[in-house]
N, C-alpha and C positions, 0 to 999 in steps of 0.2 A: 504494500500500500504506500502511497505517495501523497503528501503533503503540499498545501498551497506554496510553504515556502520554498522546498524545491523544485517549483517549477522553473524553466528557463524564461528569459525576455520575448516576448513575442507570441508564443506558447499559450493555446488555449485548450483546457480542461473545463467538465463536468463535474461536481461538487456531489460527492458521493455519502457522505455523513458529515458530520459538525460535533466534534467532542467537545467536553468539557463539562463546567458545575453551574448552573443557577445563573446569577448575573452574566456572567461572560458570554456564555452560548446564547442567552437570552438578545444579547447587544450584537451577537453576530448576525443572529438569525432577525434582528430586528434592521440591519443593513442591508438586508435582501439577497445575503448568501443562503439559501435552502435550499436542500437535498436535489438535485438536476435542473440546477439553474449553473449555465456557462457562464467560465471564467477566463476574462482575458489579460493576462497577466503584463502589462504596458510598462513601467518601470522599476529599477531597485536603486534604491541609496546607494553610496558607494560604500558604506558599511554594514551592508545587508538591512538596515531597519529604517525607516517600514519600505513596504512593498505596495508599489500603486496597481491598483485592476480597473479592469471595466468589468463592468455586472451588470445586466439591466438597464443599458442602455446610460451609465454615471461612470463618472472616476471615485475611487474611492482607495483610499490607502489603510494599511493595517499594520499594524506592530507584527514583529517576528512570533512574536508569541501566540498572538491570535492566529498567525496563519499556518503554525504547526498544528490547532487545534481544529484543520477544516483538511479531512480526506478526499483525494481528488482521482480521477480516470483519466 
Protein backbone atom coordinates (compact mmCIF):
# COMPACT_ATOMS: atom_id res chain seq x y z
CA UNK A 1 0.00 0.00 0.00
CA UNK A 2 1.07 3.59 -1.00
CA UNK A 3 0.61 6.74 0.70
CA UNK A 4 -0.23 10.23 -0.58
CA UNK A 5 3.18 11.30 0.51
CA UNK A 6 4.94 9.11 -1.65
CA UNK A 7 3.51 9.92 -4.58
CA UNK A 8 5.75 11.52 -7.33
CA UNK A 9 5.04 15.28 -8.92
CA UNK A 10 2.74 15.14 -11.49
CA UNK A 11 1.20 11.77 -10.45
CA UNK A 12 -2.30 11.08 -10.14
CA UNK A 13 -3.94 8.44 -7.75
CA UNK A 14 -7.33 7.34 -6.24
CA UNK A 15 -7.62 7.67 -2.55
CA UNK A 16 -8.38 4.33 -1.23
CA UNK A 17 -8.92 4.80 2.76
CA UNK A 18 -8.16 7.80 5.18
CA UNK A 19 -6.40 6.55 8.56
CA UNK A 20 -6.36 7.96 11.47
CA UNK A 21 -8.40 9.12 15.09
CA UNK A 22 -11.26 11.60 15.44
CA UNK A 23 -10.29 15.02 14.66
CA UNK A 24 -7.67 14.41 12.07
CA UNK A 25 -9.54 12.02 9.71
CA UNK A 26 -12.46 14.04 10.48
CA UNK A 27 -10.48 17.44 8.99
CA UNK A 28 -9.28 15.30 6.05
CA UNK A 29 -12.32 13.98 5.07
CA UNK A 30 -13.97 17.35 5.74
CA UNK A 31 -11.35 18.69 2.80
CA UNK A 32 -12.82 16.57 0.40
CA UNK A 33 -10.21 13.76 0.28
CA UNK A 34 -12.90 10.47 0.56
CA UNK A 35 -12.50 7.12 -0.38
CA UNK A 36 -12.39 7.24 -4.72
CA UNK A 37 -12.15 10.68 -5.07
CA UNK A 38 -8.64 11.43 -7.55
CA UNK A 39 -5.63 12.92 -6.54
CA UNK A 40 -3.54 15.10 -8.27
CA UNK A 41 -0.44 15.53 -6.62
CA UNK A 42 0.84 19.33 -8.24
CA UNK A 43 3.77 20.39 -5.92
CA UNK A 44 6.25 19.59 -2.87
CA UNK A 45 8.39 21.91 -0.61
CA UNK A 46 11.68 21.48 -1.03
CA UNK A 47 11.70 19.90 2.36
CA UNK A 48 9.06 17.43 1.76
CA UNK A 49 6.31 19.52 3.88
CA UNK A 50 3.52 20.18 2.84
CA UNK A 51 2.47 18.69 -0.28
CA UNK A 52 0.12 20.69 -2.76
CA UNK A 53 -2.88 18.47 -4.64
CA UNK A 54 -5.62 19.16 -6.79
CA UNK A 55 -8.82 17.31 -5.56
CA UNK A 56 -12.01 18.39 -6.69
CA UNK A 57 -11.57 20.46 -8.86
CA UNK A 58 -9.13 23.18 -5.74
CA UNK A 59 -5.58 23.33 -4.62
CA UNK A 60 -5.15 22.24 -1.40
CA UNK A 61 -1.88 21.54 0.52
CA UNK A 62 -1.21 19.06 3.48
CA UNK A 63 1.26 18.44 6.19
CA UNK A 64 3.42 15.25 5.62
CA UNK A 65 1.77 13.86 8.33
CA UNK A 66 -1.72 14.16 7.20
CA UNK A 67 -0.60 12.78 3.93
CA UNK A 68 0.98 9.48 5.25
CA UNK A 69 -2.46 9.10 6.94
CA UNK A 70 -4.48 8.85 3.40
CA UNK A 71 -3.82 5.40 1.37
CA UNK A 72 -3.79 5.69 -2.29
CA UNK A 73 -3.86 3.31 -5.86
Amino acid sequence: MKTLKEVKIGETVTVKKVNGEGAVKRRIMDMGITRGVDVCVRKVAPLGDPVEVNVRGYELSLRKADAEQIIVE
